[in-house]
TORLOSE-596756 format. One record per residue (C-alpha): residue in three letters; x, y, z; residue number from 1. Coordinates in steps of 0.1 Angstrom, whole numbers, plus 2048, in hexadecimal, padded with zeros to 3 digits. Layout:
<atoms>
residuo  px  py  pz  num
ala  X  Y  Z  NUM;
...
</atoms>
This chain:
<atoms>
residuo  px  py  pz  num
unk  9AD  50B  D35  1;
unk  9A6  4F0  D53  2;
unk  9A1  4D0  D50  3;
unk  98A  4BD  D65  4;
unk  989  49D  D6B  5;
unk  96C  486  D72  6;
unk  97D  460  D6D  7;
unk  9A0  45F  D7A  8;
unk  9B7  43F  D87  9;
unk  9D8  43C  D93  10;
unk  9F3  426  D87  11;
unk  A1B  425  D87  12;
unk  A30  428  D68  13;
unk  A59  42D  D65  14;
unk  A5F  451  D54  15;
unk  A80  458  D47  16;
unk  A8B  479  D52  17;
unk  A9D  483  D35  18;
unk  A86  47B  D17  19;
unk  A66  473  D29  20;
unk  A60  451  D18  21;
unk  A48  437  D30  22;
unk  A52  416  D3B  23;
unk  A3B  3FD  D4B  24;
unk  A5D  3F1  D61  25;
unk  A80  3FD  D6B  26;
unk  A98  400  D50  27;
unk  ABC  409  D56  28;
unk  AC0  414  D33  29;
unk  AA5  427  D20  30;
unk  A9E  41A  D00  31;
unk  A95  43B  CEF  32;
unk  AB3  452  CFC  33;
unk  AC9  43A  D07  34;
unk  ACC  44A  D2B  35;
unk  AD9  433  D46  36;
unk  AC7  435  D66  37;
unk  AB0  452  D5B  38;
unk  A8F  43A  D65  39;
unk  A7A  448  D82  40;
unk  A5A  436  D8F  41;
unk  A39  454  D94  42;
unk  A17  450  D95  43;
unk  A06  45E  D7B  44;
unk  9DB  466  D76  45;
unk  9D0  454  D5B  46;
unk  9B5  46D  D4E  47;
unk  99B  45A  D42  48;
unk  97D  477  D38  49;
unk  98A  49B  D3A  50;
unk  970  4B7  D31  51;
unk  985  4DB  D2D  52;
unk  970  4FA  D38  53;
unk  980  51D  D36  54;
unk  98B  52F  D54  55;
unk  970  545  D58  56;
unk  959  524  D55  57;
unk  94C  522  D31  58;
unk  951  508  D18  59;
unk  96A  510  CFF  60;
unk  95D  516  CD8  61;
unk  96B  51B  CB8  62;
unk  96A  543  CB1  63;
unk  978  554  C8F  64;
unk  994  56D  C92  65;
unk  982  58B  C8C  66;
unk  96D  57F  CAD  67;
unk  987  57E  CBC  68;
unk  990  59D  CD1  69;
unk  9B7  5AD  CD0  70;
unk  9CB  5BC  CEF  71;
unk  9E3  5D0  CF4  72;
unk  A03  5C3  D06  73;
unk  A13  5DF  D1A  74;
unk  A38  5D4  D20  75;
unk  A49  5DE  D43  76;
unk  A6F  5E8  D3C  77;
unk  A8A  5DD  D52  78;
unk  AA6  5F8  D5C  79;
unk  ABB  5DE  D48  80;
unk  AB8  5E5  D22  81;
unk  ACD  5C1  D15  82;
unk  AB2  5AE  D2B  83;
unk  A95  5C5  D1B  84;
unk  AA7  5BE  CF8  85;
unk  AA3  59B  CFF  86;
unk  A81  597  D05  87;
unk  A78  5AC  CEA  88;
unk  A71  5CC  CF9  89;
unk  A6A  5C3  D1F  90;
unk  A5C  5AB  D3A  91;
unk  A38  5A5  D25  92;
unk  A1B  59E  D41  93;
unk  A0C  57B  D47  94;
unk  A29  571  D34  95;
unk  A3C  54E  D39  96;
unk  A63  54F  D3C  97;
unk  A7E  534  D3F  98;
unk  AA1  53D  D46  99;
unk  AB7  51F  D42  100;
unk  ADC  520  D4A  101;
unk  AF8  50A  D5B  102;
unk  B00  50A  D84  103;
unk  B14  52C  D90  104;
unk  B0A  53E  D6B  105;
unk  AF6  55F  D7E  106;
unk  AD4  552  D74  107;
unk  AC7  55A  D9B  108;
unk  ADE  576  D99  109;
unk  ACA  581  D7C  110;
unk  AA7  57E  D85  111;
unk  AAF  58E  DA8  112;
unk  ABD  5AD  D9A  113;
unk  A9F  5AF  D7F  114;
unk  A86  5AB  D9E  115;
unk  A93  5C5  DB3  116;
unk  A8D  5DE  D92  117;
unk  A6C  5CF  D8B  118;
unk  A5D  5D6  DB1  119;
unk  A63  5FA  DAE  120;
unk  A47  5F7  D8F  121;
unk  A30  5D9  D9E  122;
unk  A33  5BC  DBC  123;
unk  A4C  5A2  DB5  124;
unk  A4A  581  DC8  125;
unk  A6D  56A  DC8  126;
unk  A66  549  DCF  127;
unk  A83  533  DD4  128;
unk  A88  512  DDB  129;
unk  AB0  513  DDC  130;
unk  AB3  52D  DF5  131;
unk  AA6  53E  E13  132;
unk  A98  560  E11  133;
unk  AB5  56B  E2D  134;
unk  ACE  561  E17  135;
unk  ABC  570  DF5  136;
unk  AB6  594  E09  137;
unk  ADD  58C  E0E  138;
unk  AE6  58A  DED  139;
unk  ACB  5A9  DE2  140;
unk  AD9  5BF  DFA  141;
unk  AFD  5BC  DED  142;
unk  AEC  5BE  DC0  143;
unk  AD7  5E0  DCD  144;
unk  AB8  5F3  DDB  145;
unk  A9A  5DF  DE7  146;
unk  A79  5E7  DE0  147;
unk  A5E  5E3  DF9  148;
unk  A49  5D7  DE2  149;
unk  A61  5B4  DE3  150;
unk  A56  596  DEF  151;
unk  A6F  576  DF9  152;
unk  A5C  552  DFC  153;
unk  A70  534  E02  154;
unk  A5E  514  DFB  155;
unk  A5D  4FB  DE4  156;
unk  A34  4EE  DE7  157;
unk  A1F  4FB  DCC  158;
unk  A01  4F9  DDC  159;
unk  A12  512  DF5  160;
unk  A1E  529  DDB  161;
unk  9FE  52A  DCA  162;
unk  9E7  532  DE8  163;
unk  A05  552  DEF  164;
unk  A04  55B  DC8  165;
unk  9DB  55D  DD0  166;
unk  9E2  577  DEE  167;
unk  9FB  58B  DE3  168;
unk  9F5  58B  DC1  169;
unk  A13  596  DB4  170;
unk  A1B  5A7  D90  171;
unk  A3D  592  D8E  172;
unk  A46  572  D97  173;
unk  A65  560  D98  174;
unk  A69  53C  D9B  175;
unk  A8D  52E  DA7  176;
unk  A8F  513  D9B  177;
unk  A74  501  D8B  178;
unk  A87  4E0  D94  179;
unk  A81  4E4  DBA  180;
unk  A5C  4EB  DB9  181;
unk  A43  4CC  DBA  182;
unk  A22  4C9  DBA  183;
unk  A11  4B7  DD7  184;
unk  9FB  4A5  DBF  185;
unk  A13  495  DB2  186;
unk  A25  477  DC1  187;
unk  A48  479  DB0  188;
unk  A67  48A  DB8  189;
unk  A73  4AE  DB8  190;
unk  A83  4B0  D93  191;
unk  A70  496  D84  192;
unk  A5E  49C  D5E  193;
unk  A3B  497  D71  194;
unk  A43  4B2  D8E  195;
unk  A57  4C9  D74  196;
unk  A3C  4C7  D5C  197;
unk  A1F  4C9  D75  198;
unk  A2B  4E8  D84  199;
unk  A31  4FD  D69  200;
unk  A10  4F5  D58  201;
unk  9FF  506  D7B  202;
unk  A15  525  D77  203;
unk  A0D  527  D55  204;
unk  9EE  524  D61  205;
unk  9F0  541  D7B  206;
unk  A02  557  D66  207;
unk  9E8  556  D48  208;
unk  9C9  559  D62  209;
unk  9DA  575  D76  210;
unk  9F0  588  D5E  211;
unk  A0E  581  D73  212;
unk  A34  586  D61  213;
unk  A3F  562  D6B  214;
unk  A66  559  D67  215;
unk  A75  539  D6F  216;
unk  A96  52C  D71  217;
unk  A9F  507  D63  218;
unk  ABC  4F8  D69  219;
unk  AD1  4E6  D4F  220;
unk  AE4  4C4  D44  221;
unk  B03  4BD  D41  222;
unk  AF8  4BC  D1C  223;
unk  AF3  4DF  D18  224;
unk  ACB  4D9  D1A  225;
unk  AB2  4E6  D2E  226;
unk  AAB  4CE  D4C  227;
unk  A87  4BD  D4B  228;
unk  A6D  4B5  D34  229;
unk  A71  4C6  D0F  230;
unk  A4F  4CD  D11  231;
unk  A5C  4E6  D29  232;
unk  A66  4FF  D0C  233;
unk  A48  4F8  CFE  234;
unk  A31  501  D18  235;
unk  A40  526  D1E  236;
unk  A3F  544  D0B  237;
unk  A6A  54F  D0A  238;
unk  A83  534  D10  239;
unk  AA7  547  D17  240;
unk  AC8  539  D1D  241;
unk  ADC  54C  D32  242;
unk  B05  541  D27  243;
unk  B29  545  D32  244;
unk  B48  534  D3E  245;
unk  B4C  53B  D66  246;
unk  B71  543  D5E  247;
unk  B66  563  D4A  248;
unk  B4C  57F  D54  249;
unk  B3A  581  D35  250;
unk  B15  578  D39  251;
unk  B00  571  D16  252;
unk  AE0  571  D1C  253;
unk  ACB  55D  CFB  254;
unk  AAB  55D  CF0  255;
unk  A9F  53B  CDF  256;
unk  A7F  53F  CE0  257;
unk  A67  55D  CE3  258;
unk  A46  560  CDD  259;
unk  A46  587  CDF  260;
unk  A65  589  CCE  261;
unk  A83  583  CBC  262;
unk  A95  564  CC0  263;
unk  ABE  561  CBD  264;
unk  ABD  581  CD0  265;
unk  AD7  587  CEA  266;
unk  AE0  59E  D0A  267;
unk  B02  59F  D16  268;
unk  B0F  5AD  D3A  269;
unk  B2A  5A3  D50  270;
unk  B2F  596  D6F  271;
unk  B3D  5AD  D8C  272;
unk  B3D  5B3  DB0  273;
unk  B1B  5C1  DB3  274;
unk  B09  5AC  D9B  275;
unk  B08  5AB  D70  276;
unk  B10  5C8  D5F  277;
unk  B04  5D0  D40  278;
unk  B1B  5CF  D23  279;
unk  B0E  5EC  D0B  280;
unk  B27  5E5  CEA  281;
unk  B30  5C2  CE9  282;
unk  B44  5C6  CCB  283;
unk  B5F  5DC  CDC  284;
unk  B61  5C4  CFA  285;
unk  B68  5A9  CE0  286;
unk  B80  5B9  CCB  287;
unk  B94  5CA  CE7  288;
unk  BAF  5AD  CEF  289;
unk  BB0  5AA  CC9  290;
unk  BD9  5A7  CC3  291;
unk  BE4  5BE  CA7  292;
unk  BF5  5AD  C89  293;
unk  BF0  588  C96  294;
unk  BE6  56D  C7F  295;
unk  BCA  556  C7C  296;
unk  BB1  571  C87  297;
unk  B96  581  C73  298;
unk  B77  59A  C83  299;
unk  B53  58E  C77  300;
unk  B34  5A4  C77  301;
unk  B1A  58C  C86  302;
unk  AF6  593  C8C  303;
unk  AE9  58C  CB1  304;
unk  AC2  58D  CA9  305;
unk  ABB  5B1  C9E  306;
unk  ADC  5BE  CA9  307;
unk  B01  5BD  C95  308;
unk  B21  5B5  CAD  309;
unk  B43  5AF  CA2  310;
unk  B54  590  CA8  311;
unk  B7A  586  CA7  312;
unk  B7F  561  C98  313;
unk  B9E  550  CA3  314;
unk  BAD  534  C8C  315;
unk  BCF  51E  C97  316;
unk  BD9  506  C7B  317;
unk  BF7  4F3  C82  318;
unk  C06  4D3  C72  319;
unk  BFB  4B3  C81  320;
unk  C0E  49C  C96  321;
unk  BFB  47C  C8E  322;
unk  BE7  46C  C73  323;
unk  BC4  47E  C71  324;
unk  BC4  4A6  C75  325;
unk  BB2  4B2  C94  326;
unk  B91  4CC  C93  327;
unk  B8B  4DE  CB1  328;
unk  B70  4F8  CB5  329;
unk  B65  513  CD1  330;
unk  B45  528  CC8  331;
unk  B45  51A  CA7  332;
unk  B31  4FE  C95  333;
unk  B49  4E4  C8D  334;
unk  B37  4D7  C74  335;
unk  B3C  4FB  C63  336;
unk  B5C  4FF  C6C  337;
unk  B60  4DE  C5A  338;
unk  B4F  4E6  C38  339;
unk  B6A  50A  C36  340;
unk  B85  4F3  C3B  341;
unk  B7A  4DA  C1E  342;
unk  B6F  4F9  C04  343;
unk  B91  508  C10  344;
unk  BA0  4ED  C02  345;
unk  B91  4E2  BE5  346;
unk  B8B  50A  BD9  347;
unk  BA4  51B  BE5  348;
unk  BC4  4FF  BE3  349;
unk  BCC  4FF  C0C  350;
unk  BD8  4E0  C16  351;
unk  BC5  4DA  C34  352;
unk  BC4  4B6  C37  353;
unk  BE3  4B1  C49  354;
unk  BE0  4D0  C65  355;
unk  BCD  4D0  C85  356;
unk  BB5  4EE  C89  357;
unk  BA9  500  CA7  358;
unk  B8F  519  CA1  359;
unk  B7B  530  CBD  360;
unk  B69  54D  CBF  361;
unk  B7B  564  CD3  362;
unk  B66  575  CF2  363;
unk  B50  55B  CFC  364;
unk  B34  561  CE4  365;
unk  B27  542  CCF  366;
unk  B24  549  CA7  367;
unk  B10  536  C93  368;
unk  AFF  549  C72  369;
unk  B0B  542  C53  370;
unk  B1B  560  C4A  371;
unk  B39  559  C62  372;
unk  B47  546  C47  373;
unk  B5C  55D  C35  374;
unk  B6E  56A  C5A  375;
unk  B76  542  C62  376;
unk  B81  53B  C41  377;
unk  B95  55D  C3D  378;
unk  BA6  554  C64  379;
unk  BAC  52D  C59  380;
unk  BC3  53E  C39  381;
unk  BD3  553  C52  382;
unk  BE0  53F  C66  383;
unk  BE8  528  C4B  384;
unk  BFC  53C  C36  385;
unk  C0A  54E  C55  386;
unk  BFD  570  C4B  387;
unk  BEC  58A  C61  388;
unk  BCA  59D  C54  389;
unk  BC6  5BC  C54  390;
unk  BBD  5C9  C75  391;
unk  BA1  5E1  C6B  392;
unk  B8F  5C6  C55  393;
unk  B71  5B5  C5B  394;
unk  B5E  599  C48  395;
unk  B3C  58B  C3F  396;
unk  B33  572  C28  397;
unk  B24  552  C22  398;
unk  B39  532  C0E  399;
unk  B27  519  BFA  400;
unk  B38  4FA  BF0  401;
unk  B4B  507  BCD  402;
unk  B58  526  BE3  403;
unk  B40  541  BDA  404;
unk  B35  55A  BF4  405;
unk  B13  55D  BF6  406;
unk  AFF  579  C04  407;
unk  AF3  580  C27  408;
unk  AD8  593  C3B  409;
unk  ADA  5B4  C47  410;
unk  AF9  5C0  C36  411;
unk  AF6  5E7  C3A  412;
unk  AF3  5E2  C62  413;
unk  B12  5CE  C64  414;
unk  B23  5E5  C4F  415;
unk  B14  602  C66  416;
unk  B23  5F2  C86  417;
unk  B47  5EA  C76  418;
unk  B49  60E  C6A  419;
unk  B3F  61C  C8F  420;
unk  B5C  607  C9F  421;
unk  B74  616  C87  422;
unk  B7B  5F8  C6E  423;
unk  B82  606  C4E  424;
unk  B7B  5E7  C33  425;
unk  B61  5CE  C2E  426;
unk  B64  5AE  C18  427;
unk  B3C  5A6  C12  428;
unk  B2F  590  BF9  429;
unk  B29  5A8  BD8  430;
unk  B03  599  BD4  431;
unk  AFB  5AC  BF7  432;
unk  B03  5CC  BEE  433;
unk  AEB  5DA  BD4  434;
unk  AD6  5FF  BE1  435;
unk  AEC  5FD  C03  436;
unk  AF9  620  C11  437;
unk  B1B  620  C1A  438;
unk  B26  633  C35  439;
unk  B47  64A  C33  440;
unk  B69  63D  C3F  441;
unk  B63  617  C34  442;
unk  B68  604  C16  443;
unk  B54  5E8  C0B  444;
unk  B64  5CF  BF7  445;
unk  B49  5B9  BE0  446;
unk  B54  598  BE1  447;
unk  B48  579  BCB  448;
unk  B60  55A  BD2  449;
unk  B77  54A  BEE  450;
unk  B95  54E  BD8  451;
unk  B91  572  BD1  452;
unk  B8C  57C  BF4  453;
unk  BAE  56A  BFE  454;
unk  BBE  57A  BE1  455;
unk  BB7  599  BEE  456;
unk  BBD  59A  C12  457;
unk  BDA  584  C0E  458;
unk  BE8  592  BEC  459;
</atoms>
């Protein structure tokens, strides 16, 4: 749609540029977020009549949904499959994607190594606003081959990058970053809510009317959120989060939204000399440093979206040294983490109100479904009693409050993917296990309460 105005005046206002709330005057703190020094003075159009037309110039009506006519989206497949996975079977065109992640994660990395496989199928323009093209066909030389078909643009003016979009009409389009474009018509700064927002409402735009594949990077705060407006997510059709610590070479790519898709689904590669690598069974890579016969440590079958990976879950419970026990968690909800502890307790008689606990999930990756229960609460014991698990066990469950284990999704493909890495047992809740096939070499122990799976393992 298009909006055109007939009425419009000009006024300033102070935006807050990290909840967007309006302020006739300067504030150092914002009232709504509580933000210091977040307040920015733009010049905003106050629309006054605005009549929408549709792009081909007709007025918009109300149509019923057998009117309405259906299409046929043809994804275009990437040579990398966890970045296909991802987006739910390939790069879907006129599509809208953001790719959020911190400074120095691979994000441009990324996009420039997805690029040079997409102009062997279509034209790929890369506009950046970071970089100059020499030191971009730098950096593409050393990932890989070129296409011909690959066009660098460095600028940072819309109205520029529109009128090149128009003549060369690419298929693909990558924007890097969204932070460093701005709009002419618009008298704030680079980065601001106003530009940010402004901007990708006219590649949405573009990408609709021309059936363009549009990706754009965002940067991100020091909160772990996507830089910018939230309308932002809102406004595109996939929002992923590309995560990592810079002192390991795992890459998790995460989908959090995806209009063609599943969401919660994940890609994984690593980080070499010529670029990211795709990492084809994550669960090996995770269990591989696993130490045989070490305590607090208990392997989870997690689901990533549509696929099963197995997880190790590290637990360190130690006596505390001062008056309130200490909770520390790393890829784990601490408010989870929290509850196990409590039912531990109560359910199972640990004393846990005098240790300090350190729990992480071991590899990088972050676990956060309910059925991870059982593995923390089962690596908590461990390490509290001092007693390894067996090495070749795995766990899935969920714990309610009077210690039962309730039952979880997908149980026959986690079972599927512990078997094929060679784990022999499975502790699952019993409830979960009714018409399943079994495959050969594994056991699968039906389990119904806390106490009864710590009797077991630990017996």
């Amino acid at each position: 749609m298009i909006r055109r105005n007939t009425i419009a005046k000009k006024k300033t206002t102070f935006v807050c540029q990290n909840c967007e709330y309006h302020s006739p005057k300067y504030l150092g703190r914002c009232p709504n977020c509580g933000t210091w020094s977040s307040f920015v003075e733009e010049m905003e159009v106050a629309e006054v009549k605005n009549e929408r037309i549709s792009l081909t110039g007709e007025k918009s009506r109300p149509m019923k949904i057998n009117e309405v006519s259906s299409i046929q989206v043809t994804r275009t497949k990437t040579d990398m499959e966890e970045f296909n996975r991802v987006l739910g079977g390939g790069v879907v065109p006129g599509s809208l994607v953001l790719i959020g992640g911190d400074p120095g994660i691979g994000k441009s990395t990324l996009l420039l190594q997805v690029s040079t496989q997409l102009s062997t199928i279509g034209t790929v323009l890369y506009v950046s606003g970071e970089e100059s093209a020499q030191q971009i066909k730098l950096r593409a030389e050393r990932l890989g081959h070129i296409d011909s078909e690959f066009y660098l643009y460095a600028e940072t003016n819309m109205q520029s990058i529109r009128s090149e979009i128009e003549k060369i009409q690419p298929d693909f389009l990558i924007i890097d970053s969204i932070q460093t474009i701005m709009s002419p018509d618009i008298s704030s700064v680079q980065g601001s809510v106003s530009q940010v927002r402004e901007v990708t409402h006219e590649l949405m735009q573009l990408a609709k009317t021309n059936n363009i594949a549009t990706f754009i990077v965002g940067h991100m705060t020091k909160e772990g959120t996507l830089a910018g407006p939230r309308t932002l997510e809102h406004m595109v059709d996939t929002v992923l989060y590309f995560e990592g610590e810079r002192q390991h070479t795992f890459r998790i790519l995460r989908a959090v939204k995806n209009r063609f898709g599943s969401t919660n689904e994940i890609g994984i590669f690593e980080m070499q000399s010529q670029g990211l690598v795709e990492v084809l069974n994550p669960s090996q890579v995770f269990l591989e440093e696993r130490l045989d016969g070490a305590t607090g440590s208990a392997i989870v079958v997690t689901m990533e979206g549509t696929r099963p990976i197995l997880a190790e879950v590290q637990a360190l419970v130690t006596p505390t040294m001062f008056g309130n026990a200490k909770r520390t968690t790393t890829g784990l909800d601490f408010n989870r983490a929290s509850l196990i502890m409590a039912v531990l307790e109560k359910r199972a008689g640990l004393l846990l109100q005098n240790q300090d606990a350190y729990l992480k999930s071991a590899g990088g990756v972050r676990l956060d479904e309910p059925a991870i229960d059982l593995a923390v609460a089962v690596a908590i014991a461990s390490s509290y009693k001092d007693k390894p698990t067996n090495a070749q066990d795995c766990f899935v469950g969920e714990i309610g409050l009077t210690g039962e284990i309730r039952r979880v999704n997908r149980i026959e493909q986690r079972i599927n993917e512990a078997a094929k890495l060679g784990f022999t047992k499975v502790y699952a809740p019993k409830n979960s296990l009714q018409g399943i096939q079994v495959p050969k070499g594994i056991q699968v122990v039906g389990v119904t309460t806390l106490a009864e799976v710590l009797q077991q393992v630990f017996a």
